[in-house]
C-alpha positions as CSV (number, residue, x, y, z in Angstrom):
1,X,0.0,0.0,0.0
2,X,0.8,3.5,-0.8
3,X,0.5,5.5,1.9
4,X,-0.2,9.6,1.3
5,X,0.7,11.7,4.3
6,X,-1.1,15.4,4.2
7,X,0.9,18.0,6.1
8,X,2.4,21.1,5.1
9,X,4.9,21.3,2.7
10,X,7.8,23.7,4.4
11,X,8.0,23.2,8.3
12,X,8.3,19.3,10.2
13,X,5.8,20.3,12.5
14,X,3.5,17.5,14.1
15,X,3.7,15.4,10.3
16,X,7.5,14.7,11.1
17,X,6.5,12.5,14.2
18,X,4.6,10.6,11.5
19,X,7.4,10.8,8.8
20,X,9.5,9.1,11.3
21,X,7.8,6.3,11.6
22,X,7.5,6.2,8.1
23,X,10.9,6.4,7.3
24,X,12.2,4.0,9.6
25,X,9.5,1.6,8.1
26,X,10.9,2.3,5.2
27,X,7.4,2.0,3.9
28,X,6.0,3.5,0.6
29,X,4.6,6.6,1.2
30,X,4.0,10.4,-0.7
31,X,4.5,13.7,1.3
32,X,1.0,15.0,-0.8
33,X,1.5,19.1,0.1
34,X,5.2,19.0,-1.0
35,X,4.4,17.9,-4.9
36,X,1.9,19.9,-6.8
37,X,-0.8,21.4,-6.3
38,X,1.1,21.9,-2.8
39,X,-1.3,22.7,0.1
40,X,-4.3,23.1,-2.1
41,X,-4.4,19.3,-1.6
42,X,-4.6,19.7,2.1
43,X,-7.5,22.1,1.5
44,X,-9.5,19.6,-0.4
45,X,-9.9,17.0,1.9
46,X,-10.4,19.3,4.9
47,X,-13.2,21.6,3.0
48,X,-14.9,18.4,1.4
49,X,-18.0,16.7,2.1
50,X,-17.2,14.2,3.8
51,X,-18.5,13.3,7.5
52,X,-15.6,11.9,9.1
53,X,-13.3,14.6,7.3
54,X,-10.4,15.7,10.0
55,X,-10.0,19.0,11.2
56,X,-6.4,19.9,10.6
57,X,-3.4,18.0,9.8
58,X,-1.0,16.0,9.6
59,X,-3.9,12.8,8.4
60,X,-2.5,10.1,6.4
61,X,-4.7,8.3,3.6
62,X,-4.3,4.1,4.0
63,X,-6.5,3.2,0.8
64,X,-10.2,4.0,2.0
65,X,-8.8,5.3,5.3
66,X,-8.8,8.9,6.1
67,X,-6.9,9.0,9.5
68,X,-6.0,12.1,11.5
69,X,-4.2,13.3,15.0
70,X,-0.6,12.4,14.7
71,X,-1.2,10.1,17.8
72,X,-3.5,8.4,16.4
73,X,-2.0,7.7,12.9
74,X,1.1,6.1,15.0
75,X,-1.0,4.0,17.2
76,X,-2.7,2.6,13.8
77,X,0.2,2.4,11.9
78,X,2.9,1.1,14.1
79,X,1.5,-2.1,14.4
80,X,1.8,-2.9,10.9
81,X,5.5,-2.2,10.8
82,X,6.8,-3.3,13.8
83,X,7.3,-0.2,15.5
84,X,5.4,-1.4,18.8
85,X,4.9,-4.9,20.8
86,X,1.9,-7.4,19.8
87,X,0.7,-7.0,23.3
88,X,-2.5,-5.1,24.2
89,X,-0.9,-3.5,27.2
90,X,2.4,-2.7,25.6
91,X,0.4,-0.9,22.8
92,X,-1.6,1.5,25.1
93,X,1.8,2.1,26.9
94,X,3.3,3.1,23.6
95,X,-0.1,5.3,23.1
96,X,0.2,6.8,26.1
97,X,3.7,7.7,25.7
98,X,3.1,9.5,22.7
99,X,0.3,11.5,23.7
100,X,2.3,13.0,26.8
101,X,4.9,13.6,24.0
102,X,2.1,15.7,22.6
103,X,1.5,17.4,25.6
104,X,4.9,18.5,25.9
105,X,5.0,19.4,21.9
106,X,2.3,21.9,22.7
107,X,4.2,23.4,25.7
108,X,7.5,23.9,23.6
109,X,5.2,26.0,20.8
110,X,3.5,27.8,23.5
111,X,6.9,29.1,24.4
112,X,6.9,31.8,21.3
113,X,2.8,31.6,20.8
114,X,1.5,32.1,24.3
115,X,-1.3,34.1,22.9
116,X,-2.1,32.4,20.5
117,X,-1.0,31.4,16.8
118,X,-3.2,34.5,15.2
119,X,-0.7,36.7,16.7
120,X,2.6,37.1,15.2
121,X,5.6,36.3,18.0
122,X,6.7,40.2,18.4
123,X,3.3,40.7,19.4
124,X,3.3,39.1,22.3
125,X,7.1,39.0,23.5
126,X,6.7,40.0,27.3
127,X,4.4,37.0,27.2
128,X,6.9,34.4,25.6
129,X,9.5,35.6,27.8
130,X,7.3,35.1,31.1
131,X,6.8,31.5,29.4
132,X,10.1,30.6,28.1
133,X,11.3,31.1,31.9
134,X,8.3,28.9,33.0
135,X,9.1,26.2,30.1
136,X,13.2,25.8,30.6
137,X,13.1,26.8,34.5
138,X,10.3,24.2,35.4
139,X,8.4,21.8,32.3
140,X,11.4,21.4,30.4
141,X,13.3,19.6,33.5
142,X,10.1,17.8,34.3
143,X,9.5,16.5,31.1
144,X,13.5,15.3,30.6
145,X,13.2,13.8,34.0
146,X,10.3,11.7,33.2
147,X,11.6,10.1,30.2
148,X,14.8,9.8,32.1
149,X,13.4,7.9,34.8
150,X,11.4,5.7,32.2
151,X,14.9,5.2,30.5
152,X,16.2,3.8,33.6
153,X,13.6,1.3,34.4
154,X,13.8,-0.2,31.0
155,X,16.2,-2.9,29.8
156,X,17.5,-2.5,26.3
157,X,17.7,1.3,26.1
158,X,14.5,2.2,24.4
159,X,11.2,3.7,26.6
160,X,9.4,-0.3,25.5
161,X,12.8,-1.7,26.6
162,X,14.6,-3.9,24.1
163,X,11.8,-3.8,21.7
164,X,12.6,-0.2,19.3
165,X,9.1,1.1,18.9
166,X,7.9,4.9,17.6
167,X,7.7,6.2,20.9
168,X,11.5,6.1,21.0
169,X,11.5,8.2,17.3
170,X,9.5,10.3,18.7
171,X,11.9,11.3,21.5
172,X,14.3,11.6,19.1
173,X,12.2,14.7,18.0
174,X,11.5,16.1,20.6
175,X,15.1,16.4,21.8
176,X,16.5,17.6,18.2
177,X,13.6,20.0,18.4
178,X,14.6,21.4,21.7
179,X,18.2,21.8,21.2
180,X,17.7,23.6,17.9
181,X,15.0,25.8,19.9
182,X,16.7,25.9,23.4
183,X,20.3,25.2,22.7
184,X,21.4,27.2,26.1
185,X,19.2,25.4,28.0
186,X,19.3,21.7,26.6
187,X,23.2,22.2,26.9
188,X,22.9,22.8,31.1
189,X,19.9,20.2,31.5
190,X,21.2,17.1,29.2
191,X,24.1,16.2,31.1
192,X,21.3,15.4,34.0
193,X,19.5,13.3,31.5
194,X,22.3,11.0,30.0
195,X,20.1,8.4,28.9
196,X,17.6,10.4,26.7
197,X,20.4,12.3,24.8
198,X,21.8,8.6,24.2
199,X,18.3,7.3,22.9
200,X,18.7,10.4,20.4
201,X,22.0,9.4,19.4
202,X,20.8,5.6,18.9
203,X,18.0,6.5,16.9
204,X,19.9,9.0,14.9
205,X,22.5,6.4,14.0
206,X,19.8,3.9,12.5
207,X,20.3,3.8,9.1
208,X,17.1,4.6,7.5
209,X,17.3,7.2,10.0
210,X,20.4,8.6,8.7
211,X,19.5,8.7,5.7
212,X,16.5,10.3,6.4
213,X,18.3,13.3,8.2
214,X,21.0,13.4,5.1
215,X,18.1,13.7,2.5
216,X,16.2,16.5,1.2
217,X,13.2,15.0,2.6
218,X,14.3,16.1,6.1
219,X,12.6,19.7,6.0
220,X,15.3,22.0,8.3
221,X,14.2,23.3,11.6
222,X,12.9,27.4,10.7
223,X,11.6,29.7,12.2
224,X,7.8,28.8,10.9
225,X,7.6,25.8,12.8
226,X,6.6,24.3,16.3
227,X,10.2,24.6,17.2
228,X,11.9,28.1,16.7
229,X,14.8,29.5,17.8
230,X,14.7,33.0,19.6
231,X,17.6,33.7,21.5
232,X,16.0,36.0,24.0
233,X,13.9,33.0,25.3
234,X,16.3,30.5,25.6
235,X,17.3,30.8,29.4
């Protein structure tokens, strides 16, 4: 199967979570937005008539499926690629994971968007700045600490243990998000979470992976994304 993945063509965003698992699949698969017509084809499916159309993207397209939330595209599709464990319990686990990853995705945007995303960043700067404290000083530790502590439960290095599964890519994310976002910050706090910076470095070495991060279809970390670099909030 052919699998179409609709997010937008120029930032990584909450569809690279899903282009990970992808990737590492090495499963065939078309980024939709980034060929032509672009994000008009994004705008088709969300404006048409169907009932069970989703409400933004990232959504992937399995055949007669229309699936949307990047969550929940992982928790159908990793199961069909061996990105999680057969068991019921292990599945939910991985599910769970990658929602509080969500979570903490939302946090790290709300850094620079406190507001909200209508407003441009230099419109609300005294509020990113107040958040950006809040975020490195206090969620950013709490989140690192979490996934450490899971870490160091585990056997076998990954958050399922010994079984690699997408919760583990989508670590990887999150951390090469933050130090391209945070790199002040990430540089104090990583050396009190060995084990996550290692999982990066594990799953940045797989080779699908690297080749991945080589290729043009790795879209750079900008400045229109969820992760975004302003030096003045990186604490």
């Amino acid at each position: 199967m052919r699998y179409e993945l609709y997010y937008w063509p120029s930032i990584q965003g909450r569809g690279e979570f899903v282009r990970l698992a992808l990737e590492v699949a090495d499963a065939d698969y078309v980024d939709v937005a980034r060929l032509p017509p672009g994000a008009a084809a994004i705008a088709s499916l969300l404006e048409g008539k169907s009932p069970r159309a989703p409400f933004a993207p990232p959504f992937l397209k399995a055949g007669k499926l229309v699936i949307g939330q990047t969550a929940n595209i992982l928790l159908w599709l990793a199961p069909r690629h061996g990105l999680v464990p057969k068991g019921e319990a292990a599945r939910l686990w991985a599910h769970q994971l990658q929602l509080t990853v969500a979570d903490w995705l939302v946090e790290a945007h709300d850094t620079h968007h406190p507001i909200g995303g209508a407003f441009y960043y230099e419109d609300q700067k005294p509020e990113s700045a107040r958040r950006s404290a809040h975020f490195t000083g206090s969620r950013l530790p709490k989140f690192l600490g979490y996934f450490e502590r899971l870490l160091a439960r585990e056997k076998g290095g990954g958050l399922l243990g010994r079984a690699f599964s997408y919760p583990d890519l989508s670590l990887f994310q999150m951390v090469a998000g933050l130090r391209y976002a945070f790199p002040r910050a990430m540089a104090r706090l990583e050396p009190k979470h060995p084990r996550v910076a290692a999982l990066h470095d594990r799953v940045a070495a797989r080779p699908r992976i690297a080749a991945y991060l080589a290729s043009r279809r790795r879209i750079p970390f900008n400045q229109e994304g969820i992760f975004r670099h302003y030096s003045e909030l990186d604490g």
